[in-house]
DOTI-439985 format. One record per residue (C-alpha): z, x, y; residue in three letters. Coordinates in steps of 0.25 Angstrom, whole numbers, padded with zeros to 4 digits, always signed. Layout:
BEGIN
ZXYALA;...
END
This chain:
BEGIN
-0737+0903-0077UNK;-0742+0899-0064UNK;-0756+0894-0072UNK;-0749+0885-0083UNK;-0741+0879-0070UNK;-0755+0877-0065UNK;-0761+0871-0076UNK;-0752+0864-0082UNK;-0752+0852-0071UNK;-0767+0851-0075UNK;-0766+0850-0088UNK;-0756+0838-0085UNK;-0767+0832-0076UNK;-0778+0835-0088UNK;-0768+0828-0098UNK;-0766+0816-0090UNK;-0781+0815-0087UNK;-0785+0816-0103UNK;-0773+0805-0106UNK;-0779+0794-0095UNK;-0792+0798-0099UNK;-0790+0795-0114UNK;-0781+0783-0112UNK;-0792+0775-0104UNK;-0803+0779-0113UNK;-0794+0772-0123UNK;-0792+0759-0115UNK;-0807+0758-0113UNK;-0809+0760-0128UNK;-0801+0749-0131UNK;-0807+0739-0122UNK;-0819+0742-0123UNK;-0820+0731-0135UNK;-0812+0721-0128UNK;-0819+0712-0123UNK;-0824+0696-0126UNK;-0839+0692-0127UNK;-0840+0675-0124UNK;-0853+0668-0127UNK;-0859+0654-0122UNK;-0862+0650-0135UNK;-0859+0650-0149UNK;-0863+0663-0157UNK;-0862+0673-0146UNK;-0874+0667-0139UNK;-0875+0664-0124UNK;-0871+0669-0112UNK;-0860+0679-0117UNK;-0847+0684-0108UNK;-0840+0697-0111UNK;-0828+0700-0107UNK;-0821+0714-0107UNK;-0806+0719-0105UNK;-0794+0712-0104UNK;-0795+0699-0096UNK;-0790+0685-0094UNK;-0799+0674-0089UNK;-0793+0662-0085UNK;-0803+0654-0081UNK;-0818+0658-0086UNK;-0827+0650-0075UNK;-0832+0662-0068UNK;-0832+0674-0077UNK;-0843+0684-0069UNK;-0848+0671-0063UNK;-0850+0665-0076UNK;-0842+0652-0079UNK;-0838+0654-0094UNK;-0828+0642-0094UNK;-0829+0635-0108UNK;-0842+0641-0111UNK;-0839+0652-0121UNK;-0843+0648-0134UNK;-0842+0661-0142UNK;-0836+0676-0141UNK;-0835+0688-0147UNK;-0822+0698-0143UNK;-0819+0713-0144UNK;-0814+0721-0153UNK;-0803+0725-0144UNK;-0801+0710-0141UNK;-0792+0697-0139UNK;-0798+0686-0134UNK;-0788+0673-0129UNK;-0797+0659-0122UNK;-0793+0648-0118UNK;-0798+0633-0116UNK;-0790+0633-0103UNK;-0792+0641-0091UNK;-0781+0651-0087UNK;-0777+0653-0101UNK;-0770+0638-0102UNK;-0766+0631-0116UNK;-0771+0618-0116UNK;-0761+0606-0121UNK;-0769+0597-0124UNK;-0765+0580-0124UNK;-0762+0580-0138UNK;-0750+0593-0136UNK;-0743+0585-0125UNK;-0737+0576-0136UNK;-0728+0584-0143UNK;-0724+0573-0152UNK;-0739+0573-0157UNK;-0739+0587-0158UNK;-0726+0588-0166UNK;-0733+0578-0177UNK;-0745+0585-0179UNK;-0737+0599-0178UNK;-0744+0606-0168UNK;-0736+0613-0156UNK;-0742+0613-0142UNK;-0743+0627-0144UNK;-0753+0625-0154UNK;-0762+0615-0145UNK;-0760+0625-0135UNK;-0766+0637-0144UNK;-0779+0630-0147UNK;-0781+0631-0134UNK;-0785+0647-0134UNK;-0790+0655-0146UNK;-0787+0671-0147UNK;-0799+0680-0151UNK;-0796+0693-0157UNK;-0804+0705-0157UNK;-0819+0705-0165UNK;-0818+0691-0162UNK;-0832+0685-0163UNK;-0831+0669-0161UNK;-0846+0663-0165UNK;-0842+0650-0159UNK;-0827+0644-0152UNK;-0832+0631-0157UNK;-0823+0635-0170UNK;-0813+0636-0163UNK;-0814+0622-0154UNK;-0816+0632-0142UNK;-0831+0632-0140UNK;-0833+0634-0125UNK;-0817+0630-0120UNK;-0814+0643-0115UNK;-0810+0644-0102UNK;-0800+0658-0099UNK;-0798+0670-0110UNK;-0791+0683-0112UNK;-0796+0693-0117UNK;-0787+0706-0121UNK;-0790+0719-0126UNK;-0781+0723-0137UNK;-0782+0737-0147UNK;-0794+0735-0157UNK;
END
């Protein structure tokens, strides 16, 4: 009896140990494929940024001593991935003139939520994005998110 009583405490201290363990092997599975990879020019080509982990960048004018203010071009994301930029620093919506006329946006039937979203543009995982031109966002990107989510 007086050796279970010993050994047992260790075996509660071995368990815990092999769950931590396991656990954080998992997490670093998971982002080890989040990350997003920005490129100068179109076509992956350029002077190229990567990106990995979670993070939130407000404002992209000295990233490593690099300024990468409205200068990406293209990008490539992970599979364990999501990607949100903006054409604003700090994450902001832009209104532009044309939104701040409700009565012109009611007759063409457009919300300013809608002016708003074209502002930013979401990329999912696997993502790869040749060029932002085709999306009217070639070299406007000035803050991102990036997010690790479940592959």
């Amino acid at each position: 009896m007086n050796t279970i009583q010993r050994v047992l405490p260790i075996l509660k201290i071995v368990s815990v140990a092999l769950l931590l363990f396991s656990s954080t092997s998992k997490i670093y599975a998971a982002n080890k494929d989040c990350w997003v990879d920005m490129f100068e020019e179109a076509q992956y080509a350029g002077k190229h940024l990567l990106i990995e982990g979670a993070t939130e960048l407000a404002d992209l004018t000295n990233i490593n001593g690099d300024n990468w203010d409205k200068r990406i071009h293209s990008l490539k994301v992970g599979s364990a991935a999501k990607v949100t930029v903006y054409q604003n620093q700090r994450f902001e919506l832009t209104v532009p003139q044309v939104a701040k006329n409700p009565d012109l946006l009611r007759s063409l039937g457009v919300t300013e939520q809608d002016v708003k979203e074209d502002s930013e543009l979401i990329f999912i995982a696997n993502k790869q994005v040749h060029d932002l031109g085709d999306f009217n966002f070639h070299k406007k990107i000035r803050s991102l998110k990036l997010e690790c989510i479940s592959p």
